[in-house]
C-alpha positions in Angstrom: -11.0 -15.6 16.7 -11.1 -18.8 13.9 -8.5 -21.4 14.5 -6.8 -21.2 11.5 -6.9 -24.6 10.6 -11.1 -24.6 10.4 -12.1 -22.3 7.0 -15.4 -20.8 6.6 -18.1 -22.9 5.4 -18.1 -23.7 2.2 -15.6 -21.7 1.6 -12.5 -24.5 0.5 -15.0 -27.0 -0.8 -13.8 -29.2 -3.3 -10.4 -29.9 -4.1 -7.1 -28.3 -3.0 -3.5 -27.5 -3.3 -1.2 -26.3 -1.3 -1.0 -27.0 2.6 -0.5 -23.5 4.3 -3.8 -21.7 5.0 -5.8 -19.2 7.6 -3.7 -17.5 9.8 -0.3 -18.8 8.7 -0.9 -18.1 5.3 -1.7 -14.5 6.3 1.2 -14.3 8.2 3.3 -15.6 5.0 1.8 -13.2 2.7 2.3 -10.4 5.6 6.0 -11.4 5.2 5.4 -11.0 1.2 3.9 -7.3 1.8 6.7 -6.3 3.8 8.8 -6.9 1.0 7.0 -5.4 -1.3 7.0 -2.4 0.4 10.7 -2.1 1.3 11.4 -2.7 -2.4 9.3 -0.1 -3.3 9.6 2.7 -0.3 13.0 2.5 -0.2 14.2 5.3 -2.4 12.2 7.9 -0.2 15.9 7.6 1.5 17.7 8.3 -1.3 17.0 11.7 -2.2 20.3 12.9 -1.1 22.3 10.8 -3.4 20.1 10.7 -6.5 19.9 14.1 -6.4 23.7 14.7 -6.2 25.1 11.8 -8.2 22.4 12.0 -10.7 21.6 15.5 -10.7 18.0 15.0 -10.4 15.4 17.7 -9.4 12.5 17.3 -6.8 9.9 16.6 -9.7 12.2 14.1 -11.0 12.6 12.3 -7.7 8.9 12.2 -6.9 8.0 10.7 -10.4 10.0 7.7 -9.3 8.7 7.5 -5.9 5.3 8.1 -7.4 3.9 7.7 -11.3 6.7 5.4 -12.7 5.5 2.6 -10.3 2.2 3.6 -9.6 0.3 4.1 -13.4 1.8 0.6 -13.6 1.0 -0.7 -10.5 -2.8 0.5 -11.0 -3.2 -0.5 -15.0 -1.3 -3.8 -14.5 -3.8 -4.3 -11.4 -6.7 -4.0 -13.2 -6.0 -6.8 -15.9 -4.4 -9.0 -13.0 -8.2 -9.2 -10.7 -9.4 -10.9 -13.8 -6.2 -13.3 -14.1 -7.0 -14.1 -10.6 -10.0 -14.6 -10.6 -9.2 -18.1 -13.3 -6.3 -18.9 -12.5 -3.8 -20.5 -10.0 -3.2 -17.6 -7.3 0.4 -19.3 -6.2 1.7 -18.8 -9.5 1.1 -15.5 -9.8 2.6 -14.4 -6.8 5.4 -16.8 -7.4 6.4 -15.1 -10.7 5.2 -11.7 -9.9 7.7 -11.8 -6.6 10.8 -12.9 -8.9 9.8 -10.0 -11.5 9.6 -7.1 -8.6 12.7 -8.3 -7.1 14.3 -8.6 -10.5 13.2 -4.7 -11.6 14.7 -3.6 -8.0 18.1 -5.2 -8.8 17.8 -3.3 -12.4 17.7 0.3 -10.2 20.1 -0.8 -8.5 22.3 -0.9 -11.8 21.2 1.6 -13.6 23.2 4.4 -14.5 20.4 7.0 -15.9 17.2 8.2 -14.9 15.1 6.8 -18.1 16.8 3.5 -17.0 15.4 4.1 -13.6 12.1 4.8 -14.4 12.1 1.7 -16.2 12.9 -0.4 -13.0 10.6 1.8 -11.1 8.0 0.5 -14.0 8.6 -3.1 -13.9 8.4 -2.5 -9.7 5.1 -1.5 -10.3 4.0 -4.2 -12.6 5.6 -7.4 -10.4 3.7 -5.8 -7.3 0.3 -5.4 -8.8 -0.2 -9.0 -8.6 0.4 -9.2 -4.5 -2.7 -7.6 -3.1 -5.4 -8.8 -5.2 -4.2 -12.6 -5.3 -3.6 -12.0 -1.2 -7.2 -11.1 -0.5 -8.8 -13.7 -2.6 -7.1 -16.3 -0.8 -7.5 -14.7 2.6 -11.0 -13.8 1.9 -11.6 -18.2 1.2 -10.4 -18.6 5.1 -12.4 -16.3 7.3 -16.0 -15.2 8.0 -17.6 -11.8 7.5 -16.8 -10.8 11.4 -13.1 -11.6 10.9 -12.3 -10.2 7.7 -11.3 -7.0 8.9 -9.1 -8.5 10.8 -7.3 -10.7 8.8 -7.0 -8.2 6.2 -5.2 -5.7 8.3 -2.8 -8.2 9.7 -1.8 -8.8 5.7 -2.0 -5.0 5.2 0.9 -5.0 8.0 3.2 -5.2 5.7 3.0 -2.2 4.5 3.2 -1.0 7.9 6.5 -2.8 8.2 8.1 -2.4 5.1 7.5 1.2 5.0 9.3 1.6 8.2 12.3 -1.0 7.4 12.6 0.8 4.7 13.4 4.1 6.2 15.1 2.7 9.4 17.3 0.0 7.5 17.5 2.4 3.9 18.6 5.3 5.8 21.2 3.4 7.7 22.6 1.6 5.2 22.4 4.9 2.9 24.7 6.7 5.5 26.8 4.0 5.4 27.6 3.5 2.7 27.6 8.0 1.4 31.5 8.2 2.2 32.4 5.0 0.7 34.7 4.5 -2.3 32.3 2.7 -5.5 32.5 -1.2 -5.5 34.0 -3.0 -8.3 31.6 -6.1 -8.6 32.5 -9.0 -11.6 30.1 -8.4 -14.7 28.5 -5.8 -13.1 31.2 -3.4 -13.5 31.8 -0.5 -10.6 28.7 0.4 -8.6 27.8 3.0 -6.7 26.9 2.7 -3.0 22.9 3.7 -4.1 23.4 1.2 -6.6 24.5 -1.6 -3.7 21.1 -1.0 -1.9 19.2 -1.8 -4.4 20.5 -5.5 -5.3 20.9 -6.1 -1.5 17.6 -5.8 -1.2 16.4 -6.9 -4.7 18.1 -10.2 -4.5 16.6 -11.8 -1.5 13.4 -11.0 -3.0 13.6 -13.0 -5.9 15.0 -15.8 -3.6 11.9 -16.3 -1.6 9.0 -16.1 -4.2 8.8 -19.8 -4.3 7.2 -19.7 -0.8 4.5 -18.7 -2.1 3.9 -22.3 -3.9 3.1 -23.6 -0.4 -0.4 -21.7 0.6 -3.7 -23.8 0.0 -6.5 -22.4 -2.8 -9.2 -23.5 -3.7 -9.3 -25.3 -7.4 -12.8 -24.9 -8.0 -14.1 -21.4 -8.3 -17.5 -20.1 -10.2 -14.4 -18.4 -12.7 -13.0 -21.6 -13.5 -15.6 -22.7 -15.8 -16.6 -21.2 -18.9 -19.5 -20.1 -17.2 -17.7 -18.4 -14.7 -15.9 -17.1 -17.0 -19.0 -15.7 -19.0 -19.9 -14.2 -15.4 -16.9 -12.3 -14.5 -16.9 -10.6 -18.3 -15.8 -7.0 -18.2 -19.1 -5.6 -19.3 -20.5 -8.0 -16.3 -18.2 -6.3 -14.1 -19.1 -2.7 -15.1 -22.9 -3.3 -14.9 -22.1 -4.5 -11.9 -20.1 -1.3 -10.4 -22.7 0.8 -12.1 -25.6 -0.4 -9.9 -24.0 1.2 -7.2 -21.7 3.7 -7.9 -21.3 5.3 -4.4 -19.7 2.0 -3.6 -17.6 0.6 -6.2 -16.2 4.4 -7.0 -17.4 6.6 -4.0 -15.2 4.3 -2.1 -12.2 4.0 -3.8 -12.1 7.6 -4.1 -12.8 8.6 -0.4 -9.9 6.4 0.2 -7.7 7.6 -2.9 -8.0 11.3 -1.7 -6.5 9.6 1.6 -3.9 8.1 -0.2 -3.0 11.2 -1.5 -2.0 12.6 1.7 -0.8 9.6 2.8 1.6 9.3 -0.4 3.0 12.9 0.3 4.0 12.1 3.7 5.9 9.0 3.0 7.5 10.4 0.3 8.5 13.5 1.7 8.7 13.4 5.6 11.9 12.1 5.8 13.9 14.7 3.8 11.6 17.3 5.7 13.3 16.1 8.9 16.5 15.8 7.5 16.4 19.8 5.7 14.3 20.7 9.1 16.0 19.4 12.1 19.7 19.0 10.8 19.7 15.0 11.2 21.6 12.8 9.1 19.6 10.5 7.0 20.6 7.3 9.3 18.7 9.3 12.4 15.8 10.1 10.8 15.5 6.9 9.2 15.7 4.9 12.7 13.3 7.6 14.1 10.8 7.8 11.7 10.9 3.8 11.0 10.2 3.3 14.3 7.7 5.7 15.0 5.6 4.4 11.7 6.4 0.9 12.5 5.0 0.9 16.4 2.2 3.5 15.6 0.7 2.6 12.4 0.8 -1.3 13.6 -1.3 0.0 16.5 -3.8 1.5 14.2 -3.1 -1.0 11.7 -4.6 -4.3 14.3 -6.6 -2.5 16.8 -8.2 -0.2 14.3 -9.9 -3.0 12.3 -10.7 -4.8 15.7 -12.3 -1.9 16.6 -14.2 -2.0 13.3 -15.0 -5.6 13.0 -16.7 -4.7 16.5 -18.5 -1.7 15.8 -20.0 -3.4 12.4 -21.0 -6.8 14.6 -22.3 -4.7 16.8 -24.9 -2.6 14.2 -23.0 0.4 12.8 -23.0 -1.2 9.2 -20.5 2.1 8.0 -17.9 1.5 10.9 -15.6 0.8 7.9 -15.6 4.4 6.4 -16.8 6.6 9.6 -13.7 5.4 12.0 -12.0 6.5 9.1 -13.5 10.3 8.4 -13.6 10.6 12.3 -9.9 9.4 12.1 -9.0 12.1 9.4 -10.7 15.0 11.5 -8.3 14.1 14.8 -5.1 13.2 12.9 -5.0 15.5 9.9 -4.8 19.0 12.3 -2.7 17.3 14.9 0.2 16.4 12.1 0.3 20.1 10.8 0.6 20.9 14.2 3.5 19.0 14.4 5.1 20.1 10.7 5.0 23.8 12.6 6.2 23.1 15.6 10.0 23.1 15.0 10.8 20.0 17.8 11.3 16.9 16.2 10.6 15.0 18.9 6.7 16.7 19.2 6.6 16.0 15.2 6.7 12.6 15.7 4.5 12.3 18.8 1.6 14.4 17.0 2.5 12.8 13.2 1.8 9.6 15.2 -1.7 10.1 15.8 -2.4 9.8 11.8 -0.4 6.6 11.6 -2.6 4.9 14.1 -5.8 6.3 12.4 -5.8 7.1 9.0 -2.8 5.5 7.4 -3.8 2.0 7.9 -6.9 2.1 6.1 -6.5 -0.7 4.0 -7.5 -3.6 5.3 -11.1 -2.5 7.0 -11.7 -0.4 4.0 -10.9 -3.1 1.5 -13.5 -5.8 4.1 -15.8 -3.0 3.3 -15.9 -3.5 -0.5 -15.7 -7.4 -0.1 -18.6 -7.2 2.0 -21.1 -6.3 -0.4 -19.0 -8.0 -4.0 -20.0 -11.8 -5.0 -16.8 -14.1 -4.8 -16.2 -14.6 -8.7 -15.5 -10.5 -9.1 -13.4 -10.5 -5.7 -10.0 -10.3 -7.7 -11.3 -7.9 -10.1 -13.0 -5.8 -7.3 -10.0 -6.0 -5.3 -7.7 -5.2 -8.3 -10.0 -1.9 -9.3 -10.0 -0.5 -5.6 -6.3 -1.2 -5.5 -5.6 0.6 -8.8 -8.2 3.8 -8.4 -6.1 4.6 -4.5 -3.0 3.8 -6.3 -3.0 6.2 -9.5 -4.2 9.3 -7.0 -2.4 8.7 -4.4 1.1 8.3 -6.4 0.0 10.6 -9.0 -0.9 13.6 -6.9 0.9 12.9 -3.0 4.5 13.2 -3.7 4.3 15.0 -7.5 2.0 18.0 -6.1 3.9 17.9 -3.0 7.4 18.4 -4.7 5.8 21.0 -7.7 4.6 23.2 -4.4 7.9 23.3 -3.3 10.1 24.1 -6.5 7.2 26.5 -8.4 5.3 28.1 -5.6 7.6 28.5 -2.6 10.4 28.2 -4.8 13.0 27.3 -1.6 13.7 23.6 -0.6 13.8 24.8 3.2 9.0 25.6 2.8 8.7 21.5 2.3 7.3 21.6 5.3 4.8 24.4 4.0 4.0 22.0 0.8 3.1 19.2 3.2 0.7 21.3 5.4 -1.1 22.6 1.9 -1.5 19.2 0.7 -2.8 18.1 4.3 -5.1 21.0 4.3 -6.5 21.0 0.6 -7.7 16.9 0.9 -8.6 16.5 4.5 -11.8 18.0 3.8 -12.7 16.4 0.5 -11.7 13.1 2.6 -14.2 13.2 5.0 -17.4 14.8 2.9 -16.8 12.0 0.5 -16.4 9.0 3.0 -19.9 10.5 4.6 -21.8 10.2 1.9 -20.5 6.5 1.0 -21.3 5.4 4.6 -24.8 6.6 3.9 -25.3 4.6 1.0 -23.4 1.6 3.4 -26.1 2.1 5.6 -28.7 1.4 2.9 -27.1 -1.2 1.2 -26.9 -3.1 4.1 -30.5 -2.5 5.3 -31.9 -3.7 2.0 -29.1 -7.2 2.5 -30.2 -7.7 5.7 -33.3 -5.7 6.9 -32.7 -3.3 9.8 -29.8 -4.3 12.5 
């Protein structure tokens, strides 16, 4: 593995600011993710009290987990790879970080759902700055045979955050159910959903100026006018049009896996609360911990295991561990949404934690692979936004529409789940199968035959 204080060749030529870089970098914007994601996962805890202090229907609630952040998210990605891609990477993350944590504190005190979907909005717009500035600075320190790697150690933090979310939201949520509304000055009273909000919205903003301390590079080809002139949106659309199995087959392979993926983190939680009878603080501890410990199993030794299957000559190792991953963990987690035991739930839901929900990081290596390095923002930015607007459009809205207008009974969630599983696995993996074909050749006419 690269020490982290020796960069690639070439790679952080010319001058430089900032003084953290390789691995500690990653590890900083790791830290960054894991934020992000607790700021933005956390009210897949809160269904209980939205729905009963704001009256709020299923549909209502998965619109803020999904399409208030995530159209967003995706749109505000898009125009941020090419910001990126000119301009100084720190900053960015630096002001988006005190905008997310800012749009968290306004949920936290607002006192309407239009107001809410507003702070669910500017959540979505502060975050779409993260990922693509992470990867083109991670993607500066490490060599093709590492960047899996490195990638999924950054893509952690969604690992993390995802499961602090539910083990630290659900605990505090309990908590906090029975208590009496806190009178805070300016702010007025607040509700105890309110309180979770700006105690996790607050520290956010406080640490963004970390991010000033990571090393870039100063010169990039997109710094100049000509590299400007090069990274043009038309540029970049010719570009994705000469092959269009990779720079959209890809993305939406991976979207319809965000799509399950999406449902289940929106939705799992209250299915084992409705299910099993647990209050929310049990199921939160029990289902952080399981997605924490099994998806950062999946997470590391999943792109390991890819990194040494493509060094090794299978040149689509990125996308079939993935289709191969779908085919084991898809069947074994509807398995586990009939079996009526908690406890085997989570055992078999485990499986597709370890090897189809951390996809990002090997499949995002596969994209980089084959992009030149002054359209790595924007290439990161557009694979980021296509997984993004399916997955939060279609996961937890479709999820929550089966429930309310098909089964019509809050008790079939379970049955909701199991038809969304069953409906995209399949698209999933014939997709990814023909975008490792065209890997194959891609590769073969890069490099000649392995």
């Amino acid at each position: 593995m690269q020490p982290a204080h020796v960069p690639p060749v070439a790679a952080m030529s010319g001058p430089t600011r900032g003084f953290v870089r390789g691995w500690a970098m990653t590890i900083l914007f790791l830290i960054f993710y894991t934020v992000a994601f607790i700021d933005r996962q956390v009210i897949t805890m809160m269904v209980g009290p939205l729905q009963s202090q704001l009256g709020l229907t299923e549909f209502q609630i998965s619109l803020l987990m999904g399409p208030s952040f995530g159209v967003f998210f995706a749109l505000c990605g898009l125009m941020v790879g090419g910001i990126v891609d000119r301009h100084s990477r720190r900053w960015i993350v630096t002001l988006a970080t005190i905008l997310w944590g800012a749009a968290t504190c306004m949920c936290g005190l607002a006192g309407s759902y239009p107001v809410m979907l507003v702070g669910r909005m500017g959540v979505g717009v502060g975050e779409s700055a993260l990922t693509p500035s992470a990867h083109s600075l991670i993607i500066e320190q490490f060599p093709r045979a590492r960047l899996s790697t490195a990638l999924a150690v950054f893509s952690l933090g969604a690992v993390v955050g995802g499961g602090l979310a539910a083990a630290l939201g659900g605990t505090i949520v309990h908590l906090v159910a029975e208590s009496a509304p806190v009178r805070l000055p300016l702010l007025g009273t607040m509700q105890p959903w309110q309180m979770v909000f700006l105690i996790i919205g607050i520290p956010t903003m406080l640490m963004a100026p970390l991010a000033l301390l990571v090393r870039e590079n100063v010169t990039r080809p997109a710094s100049s006018a000509q590299g400007r002139e090069a990274v043009s949106a038309r540029t970049f659309l010719r570009f994705c049009r000469t092959n269009p199995l990779l720079f959209f087959g890809l993305p939406v392979g991976f979207g319809l896996l965000n799509i399950i993926t999406s449902a289940y983190l929106g939705w799992m939680p209250t299915f084992m609360v409705r299910s099993y009878g647990w209050n929310i603080a049990e199921v939160g501890l029990a289902w952080g911990v399981q997605h924490i410990a099994a998806a950062a199993l999946g997470q590391v030794g999943g792109a390991m295991l890819v990194d040494r299957l493509y060094a090794r000559g299978m040149k689509d190792a990125h996308v079939r561990y993935q289709w191969i991953g779908v085919l084991i963990g898809v069947p074994l987690t509807i398995l586990g949404l009939l079996s009526g035991n908690i406890w085997l739930f989570l055992a078999l839901s485990s499986v597709y934690h370890i090897l189809c929900y951390p996809f990002l990081g090997y499949a995002v290596a596969a994209l980089q692979l084959h992009t030149p390095p002054e359209l790595r923002g924007r290439m990161s930015a557009w694979f980021i936004a296509v997984i993004t607007m399916m997955g939060t459009f279609i996961g937890a809205p479709f999820t929550a529409w089966l429930t309310e207008s098909v089964f019509v009974d809050k008790a079939k969630l379970g049955a909701s789940l199991i038809t969304v599983s069953a409906v995209v696995a399949p698209l999933v993996v014939i997709v990814l199968m023909v975008v490792g074909r065209h890997l194959r050749r891609m590769d073969h006419r890069q490099h000649g035959a392995a």
